[in-house]
N, C-alpha and C positions, 0 to 999 in steps of 0.2 A: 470502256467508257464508264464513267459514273454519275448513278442516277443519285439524285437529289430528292430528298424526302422532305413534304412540306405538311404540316398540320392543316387538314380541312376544316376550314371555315363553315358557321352555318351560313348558307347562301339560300335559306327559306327567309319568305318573310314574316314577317312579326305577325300575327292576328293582331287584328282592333280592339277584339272584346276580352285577349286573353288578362287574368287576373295576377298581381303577381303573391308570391306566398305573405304573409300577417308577418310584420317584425314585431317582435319583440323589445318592449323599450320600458327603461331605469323609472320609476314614479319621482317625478323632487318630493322633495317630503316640505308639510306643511308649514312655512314659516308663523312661528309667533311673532303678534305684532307688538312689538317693543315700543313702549312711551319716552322719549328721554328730553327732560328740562336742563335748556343749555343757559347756564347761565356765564355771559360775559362779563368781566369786571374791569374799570377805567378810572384811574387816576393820575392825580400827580406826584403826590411823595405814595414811594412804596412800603414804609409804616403802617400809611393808614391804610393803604390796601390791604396790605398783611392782616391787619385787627379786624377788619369790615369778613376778609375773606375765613377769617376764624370763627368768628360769631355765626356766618353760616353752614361753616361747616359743622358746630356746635350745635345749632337747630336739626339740622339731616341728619346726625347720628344719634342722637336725642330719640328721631321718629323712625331706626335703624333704615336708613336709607341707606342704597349701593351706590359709592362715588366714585366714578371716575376722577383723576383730576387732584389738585388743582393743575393746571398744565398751567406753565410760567409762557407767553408769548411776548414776541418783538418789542422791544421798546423803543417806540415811535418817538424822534425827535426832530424837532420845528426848529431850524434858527434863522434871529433873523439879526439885518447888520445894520443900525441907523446912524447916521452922522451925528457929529456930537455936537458941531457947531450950527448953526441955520442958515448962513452962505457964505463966507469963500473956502471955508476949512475944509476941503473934501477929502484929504489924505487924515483927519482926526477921524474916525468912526469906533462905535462900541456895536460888541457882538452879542448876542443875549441867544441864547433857548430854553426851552420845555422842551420835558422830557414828560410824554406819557404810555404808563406802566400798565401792566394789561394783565387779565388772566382769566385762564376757561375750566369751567367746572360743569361738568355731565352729573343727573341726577340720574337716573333709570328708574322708571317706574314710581314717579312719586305718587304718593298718596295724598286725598283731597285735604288731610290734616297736616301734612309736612306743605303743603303748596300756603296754606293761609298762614302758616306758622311763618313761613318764608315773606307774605306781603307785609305781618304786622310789624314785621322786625324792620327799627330806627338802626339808620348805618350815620355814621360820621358824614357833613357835608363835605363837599369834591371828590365823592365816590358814585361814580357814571354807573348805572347797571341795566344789560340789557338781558331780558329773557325772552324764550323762544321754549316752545312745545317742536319736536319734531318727532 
């Protein structure tokens, strides 16, 4: 015959009050808290984005600011289809869109003199500008 060998189990039970050993664990290291001015940029001709988005980047390297960017994003476009005539002509219609140009520009850590430098500056009208601190 053969005997079968099988690993004994603990078959004691656990104590309540037992401890178990201290592990040992990795520290995160301290993050710096990062300031960054995101500035979004909206238009309809991409010129005058371009010139608006030069002038501040002109300003930021001016006060040596670290830029991310410009990142070019989606160009959003709207059409829309109106008939040309005002009633029976419904097979005449004209199509039309806009098109609006976009773009994002990360500042890191601006400085209180790069930020005002940035309010006093005149951009071309039909240039949308949105800022955010994050």
């Amino acid at each position: 015959m053969t005997a079968k060998t099988t690993a004994k189990k603990d078959t004691e039970p656990k104590k309540a009050g037992a401890k178990k050993a201290p592990v040992a664990r990795a520290r995160k290291p301290v993050k710096e808290t990062v300031n960054k001015l995101r500035i979004r940029i909206r238009a309809y001709e991409h010129k005058i984005l371009d010139a608006s988005l030069k002038q501040i980047l002109d300003v930021a390297y001016r006060f040596d600011a670290v830029i991310e960017g410009p990142i070019p994003l989606p160009t959003e476009t709207k059409k829309y289809t109106v008939n040309r005539a005002s009633f029976v002509y419904k097979n005449a219609r004209e199509q039309f869109e806009m098109r609006i140009h976009k773009r994002l520009l990360d500042i890191i850590n601006p400085s209180p003199k790069l930020i005002e430098a940035l309010t006093n500056l005149s951009l071309p009208s039909g240039v949308n500008i949105d800022v955010k601190m994050l």
